[in-house]
BALO-679212 format. One line per 5 residues: number of its first residue (from 1); their letters; for each residue x, y, z of N, C-alpha, C, O. Coordinates in Angstrom, 2 decimals, padded with zeros to 5 digits. Layout:
<pts>
NUM> A> X Y Z X Y Z X Y Z X Y Z ~ ...
</pts>
This chain:
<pts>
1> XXXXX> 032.33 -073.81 -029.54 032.27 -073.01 -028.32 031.89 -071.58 -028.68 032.32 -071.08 -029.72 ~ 031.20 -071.00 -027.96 030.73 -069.71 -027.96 031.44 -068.71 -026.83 031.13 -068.76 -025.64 ~ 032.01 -068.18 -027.15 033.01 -067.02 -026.46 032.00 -067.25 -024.97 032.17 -068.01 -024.01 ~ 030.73 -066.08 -025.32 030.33 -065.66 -023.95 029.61 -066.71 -023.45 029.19 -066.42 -022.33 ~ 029.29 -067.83 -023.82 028.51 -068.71 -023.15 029.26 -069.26 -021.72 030.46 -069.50 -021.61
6> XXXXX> 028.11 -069.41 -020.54 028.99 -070.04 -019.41 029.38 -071.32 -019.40 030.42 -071.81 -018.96 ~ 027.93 -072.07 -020.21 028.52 -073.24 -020.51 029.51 -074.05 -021.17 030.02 -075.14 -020.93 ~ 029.63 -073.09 -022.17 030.58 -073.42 -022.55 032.36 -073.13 -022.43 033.38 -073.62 -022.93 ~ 032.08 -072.17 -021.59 033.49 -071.80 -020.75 033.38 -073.05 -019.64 034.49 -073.43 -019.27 ~ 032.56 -073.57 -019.21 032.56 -074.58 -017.92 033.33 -076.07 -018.76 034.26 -076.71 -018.26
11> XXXXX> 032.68 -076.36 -020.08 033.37 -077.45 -020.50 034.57 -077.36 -021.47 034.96 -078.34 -022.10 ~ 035.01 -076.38 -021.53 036.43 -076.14 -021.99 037.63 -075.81 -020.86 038.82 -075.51 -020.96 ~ 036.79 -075.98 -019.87 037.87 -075.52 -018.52 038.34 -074.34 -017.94 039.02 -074.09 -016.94 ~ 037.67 -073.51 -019.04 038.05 -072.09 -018.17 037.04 -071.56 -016.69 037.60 -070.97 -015.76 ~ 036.15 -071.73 -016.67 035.38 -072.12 -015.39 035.65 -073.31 -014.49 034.68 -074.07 -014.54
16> XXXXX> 036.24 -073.60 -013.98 036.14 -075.09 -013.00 035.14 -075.69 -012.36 034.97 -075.24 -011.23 ~ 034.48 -076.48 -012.64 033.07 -077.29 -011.90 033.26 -078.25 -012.16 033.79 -078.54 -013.23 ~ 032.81 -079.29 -011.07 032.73 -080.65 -010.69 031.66 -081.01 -011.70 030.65 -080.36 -011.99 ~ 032.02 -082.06 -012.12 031.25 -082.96 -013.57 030.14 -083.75 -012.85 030.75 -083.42 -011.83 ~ 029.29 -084.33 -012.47 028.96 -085.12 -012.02 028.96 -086.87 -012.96 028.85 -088.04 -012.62
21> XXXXX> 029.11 -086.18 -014.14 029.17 -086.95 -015.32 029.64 -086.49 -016.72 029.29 -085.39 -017.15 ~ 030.50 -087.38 -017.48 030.76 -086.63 -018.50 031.25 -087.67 -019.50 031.62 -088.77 -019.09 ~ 031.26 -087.38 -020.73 031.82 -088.51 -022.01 032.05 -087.62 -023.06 032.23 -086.41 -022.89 ~ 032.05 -088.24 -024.26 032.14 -087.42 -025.13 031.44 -086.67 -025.80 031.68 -085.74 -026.57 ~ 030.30 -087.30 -025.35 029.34 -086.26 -025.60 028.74 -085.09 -025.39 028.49 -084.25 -026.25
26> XXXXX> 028.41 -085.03 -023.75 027.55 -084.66 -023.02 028.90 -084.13 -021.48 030.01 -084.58 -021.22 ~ 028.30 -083.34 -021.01 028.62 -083.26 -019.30 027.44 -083.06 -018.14 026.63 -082.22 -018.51 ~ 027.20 -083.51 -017.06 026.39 -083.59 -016.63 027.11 -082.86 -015.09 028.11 -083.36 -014.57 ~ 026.49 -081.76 -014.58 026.58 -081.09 -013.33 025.01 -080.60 -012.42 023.80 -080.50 -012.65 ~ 026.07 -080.36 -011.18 024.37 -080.30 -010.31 024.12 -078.60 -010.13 024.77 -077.67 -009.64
31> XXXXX> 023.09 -078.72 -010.65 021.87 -077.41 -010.78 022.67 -076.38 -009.55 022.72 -076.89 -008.43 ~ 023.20 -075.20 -009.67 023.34 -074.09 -008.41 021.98 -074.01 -007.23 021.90 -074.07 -006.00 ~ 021.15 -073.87 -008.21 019.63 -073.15 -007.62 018.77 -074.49 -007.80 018.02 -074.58 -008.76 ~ 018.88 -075.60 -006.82 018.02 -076.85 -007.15 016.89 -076.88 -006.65 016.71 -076.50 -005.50 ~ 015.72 -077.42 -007.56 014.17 -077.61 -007.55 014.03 -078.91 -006.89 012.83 -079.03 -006.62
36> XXXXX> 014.67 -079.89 -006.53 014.50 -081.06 -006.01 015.61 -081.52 -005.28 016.62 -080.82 -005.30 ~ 015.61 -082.72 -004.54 016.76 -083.15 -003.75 017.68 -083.33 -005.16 018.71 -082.68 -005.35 ~ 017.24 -084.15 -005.97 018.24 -084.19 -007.06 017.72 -083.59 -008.19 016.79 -084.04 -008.86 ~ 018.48 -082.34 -008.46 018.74 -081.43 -009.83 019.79 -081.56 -010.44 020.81 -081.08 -009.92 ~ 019.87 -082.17 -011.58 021.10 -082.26 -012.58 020.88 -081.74 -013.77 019.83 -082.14 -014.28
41> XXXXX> 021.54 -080.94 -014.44 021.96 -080.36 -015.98 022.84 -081.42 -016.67 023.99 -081.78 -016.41 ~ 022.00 -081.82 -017.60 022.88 -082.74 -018.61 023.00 -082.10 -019.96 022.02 -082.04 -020.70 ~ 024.32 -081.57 -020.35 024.67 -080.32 -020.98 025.69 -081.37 -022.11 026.58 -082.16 -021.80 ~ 025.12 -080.98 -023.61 025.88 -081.17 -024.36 026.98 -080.24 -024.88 026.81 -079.03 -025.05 ~ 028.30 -081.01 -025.15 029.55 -080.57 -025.38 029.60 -079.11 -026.15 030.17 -078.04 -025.94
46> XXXXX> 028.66 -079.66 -027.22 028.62 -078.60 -028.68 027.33 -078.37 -027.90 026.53 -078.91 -027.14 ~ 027.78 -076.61 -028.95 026.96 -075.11 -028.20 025.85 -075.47 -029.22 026.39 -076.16 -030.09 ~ 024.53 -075.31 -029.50 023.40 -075.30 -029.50 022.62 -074.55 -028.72 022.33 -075.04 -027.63 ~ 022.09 -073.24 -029.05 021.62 -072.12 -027.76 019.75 -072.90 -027.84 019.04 -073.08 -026.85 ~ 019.51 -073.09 -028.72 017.69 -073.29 -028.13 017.07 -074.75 -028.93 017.14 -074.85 -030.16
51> XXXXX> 016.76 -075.30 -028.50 016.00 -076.47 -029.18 015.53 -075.99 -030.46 015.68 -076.79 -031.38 ~ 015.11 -075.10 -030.69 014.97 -074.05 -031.36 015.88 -074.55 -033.00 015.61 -074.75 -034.18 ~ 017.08 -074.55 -032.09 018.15 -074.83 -033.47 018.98 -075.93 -033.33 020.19 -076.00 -033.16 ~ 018.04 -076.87 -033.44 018.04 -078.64 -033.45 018.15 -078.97 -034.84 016.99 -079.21 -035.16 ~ 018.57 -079.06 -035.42 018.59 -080.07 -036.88 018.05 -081.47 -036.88 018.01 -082.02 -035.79
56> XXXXX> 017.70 -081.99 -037.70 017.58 -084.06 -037.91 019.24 -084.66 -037.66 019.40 -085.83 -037.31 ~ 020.08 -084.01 -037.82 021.56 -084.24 -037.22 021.94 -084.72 -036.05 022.82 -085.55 -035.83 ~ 021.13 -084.08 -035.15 021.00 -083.80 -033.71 020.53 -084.72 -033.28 020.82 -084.88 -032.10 ~ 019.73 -085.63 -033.82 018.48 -086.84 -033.01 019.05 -087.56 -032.37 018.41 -088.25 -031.58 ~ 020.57 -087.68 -032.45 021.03 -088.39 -031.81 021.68 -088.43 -030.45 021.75 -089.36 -029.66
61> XXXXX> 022.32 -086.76 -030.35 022.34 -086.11 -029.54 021.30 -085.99 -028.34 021.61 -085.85 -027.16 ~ 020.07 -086.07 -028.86 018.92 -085.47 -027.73 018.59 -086.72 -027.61 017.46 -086.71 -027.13 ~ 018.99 -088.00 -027.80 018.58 -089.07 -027.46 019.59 -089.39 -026.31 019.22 -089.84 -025.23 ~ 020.88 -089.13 -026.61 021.89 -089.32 -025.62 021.99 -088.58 -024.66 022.80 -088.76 -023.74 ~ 020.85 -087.28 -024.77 020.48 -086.47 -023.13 020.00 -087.46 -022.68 020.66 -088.11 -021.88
66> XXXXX> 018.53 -087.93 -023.09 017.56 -088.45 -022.46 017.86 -089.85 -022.06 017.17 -090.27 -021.13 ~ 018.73 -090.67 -022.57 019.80 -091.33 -021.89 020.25 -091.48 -021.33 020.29 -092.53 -020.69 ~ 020.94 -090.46 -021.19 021.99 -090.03 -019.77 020.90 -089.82 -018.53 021.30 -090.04 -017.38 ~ 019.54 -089.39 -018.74 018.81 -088.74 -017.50 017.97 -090.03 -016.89 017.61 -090.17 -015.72 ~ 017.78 -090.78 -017.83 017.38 -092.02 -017.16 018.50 -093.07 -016.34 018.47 -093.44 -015.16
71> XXXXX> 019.67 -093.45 -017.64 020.65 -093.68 -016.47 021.18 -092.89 -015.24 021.22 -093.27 -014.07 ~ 021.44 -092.13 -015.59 021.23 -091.29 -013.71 020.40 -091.00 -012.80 020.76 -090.80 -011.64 ~ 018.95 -090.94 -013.25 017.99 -091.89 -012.41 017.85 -092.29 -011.71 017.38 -092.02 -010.60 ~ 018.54 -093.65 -012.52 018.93 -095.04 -011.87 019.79 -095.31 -011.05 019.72 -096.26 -010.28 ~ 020.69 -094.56 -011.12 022.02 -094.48 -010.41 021.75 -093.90 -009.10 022.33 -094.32 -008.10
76> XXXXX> 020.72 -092.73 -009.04 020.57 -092.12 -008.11 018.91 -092.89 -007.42 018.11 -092.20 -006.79 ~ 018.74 -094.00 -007.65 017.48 -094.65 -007.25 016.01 -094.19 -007.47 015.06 -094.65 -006.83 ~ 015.91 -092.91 -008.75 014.82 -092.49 -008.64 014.08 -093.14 -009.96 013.04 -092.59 -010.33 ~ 014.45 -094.05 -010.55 014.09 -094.89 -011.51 012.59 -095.83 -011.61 011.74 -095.86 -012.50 ~ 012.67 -096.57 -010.29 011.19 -096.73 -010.32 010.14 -095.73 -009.26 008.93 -095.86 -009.04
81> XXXXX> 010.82 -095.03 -008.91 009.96 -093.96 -007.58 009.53 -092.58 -008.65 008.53 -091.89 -008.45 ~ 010.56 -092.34 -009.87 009.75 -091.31 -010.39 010.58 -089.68 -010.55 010.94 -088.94 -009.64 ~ 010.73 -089.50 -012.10 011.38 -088.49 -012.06 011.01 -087.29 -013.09 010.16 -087.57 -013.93 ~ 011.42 -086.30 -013.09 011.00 -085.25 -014.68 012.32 -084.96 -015.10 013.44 -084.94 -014.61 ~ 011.55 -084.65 -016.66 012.75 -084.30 -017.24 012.46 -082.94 -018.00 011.26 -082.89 -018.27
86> XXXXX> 013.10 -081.88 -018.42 012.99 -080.83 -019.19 013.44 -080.00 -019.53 014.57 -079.99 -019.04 ~ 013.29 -079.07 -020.22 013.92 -078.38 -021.23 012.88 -077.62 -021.40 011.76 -077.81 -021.86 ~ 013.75 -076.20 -020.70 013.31 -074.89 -020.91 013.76 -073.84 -022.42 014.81 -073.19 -022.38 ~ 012.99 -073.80 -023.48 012.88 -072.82 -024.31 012.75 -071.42 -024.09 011.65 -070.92 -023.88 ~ 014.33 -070.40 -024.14 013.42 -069.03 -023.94 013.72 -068.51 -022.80 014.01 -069.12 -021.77
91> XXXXX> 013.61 -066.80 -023.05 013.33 -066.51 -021.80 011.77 -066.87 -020.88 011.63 -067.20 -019.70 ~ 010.90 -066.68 -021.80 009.80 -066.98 -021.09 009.42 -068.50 -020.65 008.32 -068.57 -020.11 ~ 009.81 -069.18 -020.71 009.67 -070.70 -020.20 011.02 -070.58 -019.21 011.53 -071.53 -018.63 ~ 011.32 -069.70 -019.18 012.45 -070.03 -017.92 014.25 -070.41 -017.97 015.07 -070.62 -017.08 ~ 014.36 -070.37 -019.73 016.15 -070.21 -020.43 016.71 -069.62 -019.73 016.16 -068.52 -019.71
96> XXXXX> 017.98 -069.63 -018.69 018.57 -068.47 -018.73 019.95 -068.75 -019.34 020.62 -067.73 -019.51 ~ 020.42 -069.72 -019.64 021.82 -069.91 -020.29 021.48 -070.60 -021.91 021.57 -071.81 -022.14 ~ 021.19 -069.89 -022.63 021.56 -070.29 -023.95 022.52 -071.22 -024.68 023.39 -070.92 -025.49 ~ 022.20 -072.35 -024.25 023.39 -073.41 -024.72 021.84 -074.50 -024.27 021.04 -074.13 -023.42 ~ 021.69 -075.89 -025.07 020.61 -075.76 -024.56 021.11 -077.29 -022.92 022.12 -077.91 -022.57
101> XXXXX> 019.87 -077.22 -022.54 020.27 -078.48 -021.55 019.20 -078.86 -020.98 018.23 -078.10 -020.87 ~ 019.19 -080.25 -020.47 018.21 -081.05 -019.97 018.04 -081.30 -018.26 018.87 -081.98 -017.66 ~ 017.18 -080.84 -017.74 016.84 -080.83 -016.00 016.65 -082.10 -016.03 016.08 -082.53 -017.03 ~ 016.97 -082.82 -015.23 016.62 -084.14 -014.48 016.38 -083.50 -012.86 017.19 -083.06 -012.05 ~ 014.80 -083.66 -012.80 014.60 -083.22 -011.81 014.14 -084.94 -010.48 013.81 -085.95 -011.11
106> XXXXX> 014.16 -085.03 -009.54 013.88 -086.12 -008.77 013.62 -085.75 -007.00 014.00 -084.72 -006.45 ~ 012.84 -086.90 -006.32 013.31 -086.73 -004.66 012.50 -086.23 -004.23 012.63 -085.92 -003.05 ~ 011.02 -085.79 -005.04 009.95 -084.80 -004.48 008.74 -085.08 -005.40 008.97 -085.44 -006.55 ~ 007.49 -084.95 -004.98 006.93 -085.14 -005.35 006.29 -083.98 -006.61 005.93 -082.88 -006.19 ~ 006.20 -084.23 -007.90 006.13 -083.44 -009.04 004.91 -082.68 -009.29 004.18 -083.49 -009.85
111> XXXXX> 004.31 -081.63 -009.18 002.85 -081.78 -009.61 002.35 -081.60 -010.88 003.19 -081.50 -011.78 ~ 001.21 -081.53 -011.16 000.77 -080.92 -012.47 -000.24 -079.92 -012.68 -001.06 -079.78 -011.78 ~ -000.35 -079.10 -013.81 000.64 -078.90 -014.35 001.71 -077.87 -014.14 001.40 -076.85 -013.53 ~ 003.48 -078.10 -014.80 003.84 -077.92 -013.71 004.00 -075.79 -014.18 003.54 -075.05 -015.05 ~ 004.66 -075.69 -013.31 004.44 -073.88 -013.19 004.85 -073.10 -014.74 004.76 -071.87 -014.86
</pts>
């Protein structure tokens, strides 16, 4: 955990927010500021601020995002209709919380390429 991180005050409990999903890995909550009917953050436990500082350690980790974003997807019926997924690097690609995490975006039609 990282003192000032929000995220990581959110999954240690000192922030209170509704999980939409969670294990031991990962927690999954819905986006404040959402880009689609369904915006979800699928946020791993351990602090990691940028893809940036991913190790070969990790592969397993970023497999169990992309995991989680397809099973919820599915859950949420956007599985065969069509969904994005991503990960913003940076301030300039659009980071604003340094911990890193995965958009599951859905419910709208996506364009390319995107902004």
């Amino acid at each position: 955990m990282t003192a000032d991180c929000l995220f990581c005050k959110m999954i240690a409990g000192e922030i209170q927010v509704p999980f939409a999903h969670q294990d031991e890995q990962l927690v999954v909550l819905k986006d404040i500021n959402p880009q689609a009917p369904l915006h979800l953050l699928i946020i791993p436990r351990r602090h990691i601020a940028t893809l940036n500082d991913l190790t070969p350690e990790d592969d397993g980790l970023v497999g169990s995002l992309f995991r989680a974003a397809a099973t919820l997807a599915k859950q949420h019926g956007y599985d065969e209709r069509g969904y994005r997924t991503v990960f913003n690097v940076n301030r300039e690609a659009g980071q604003s919380v340094f911990h890193i995490h995965l958009h599951l975006l859905a419910g709208r039609g996506m364009g390319w390429p995107p902004g």
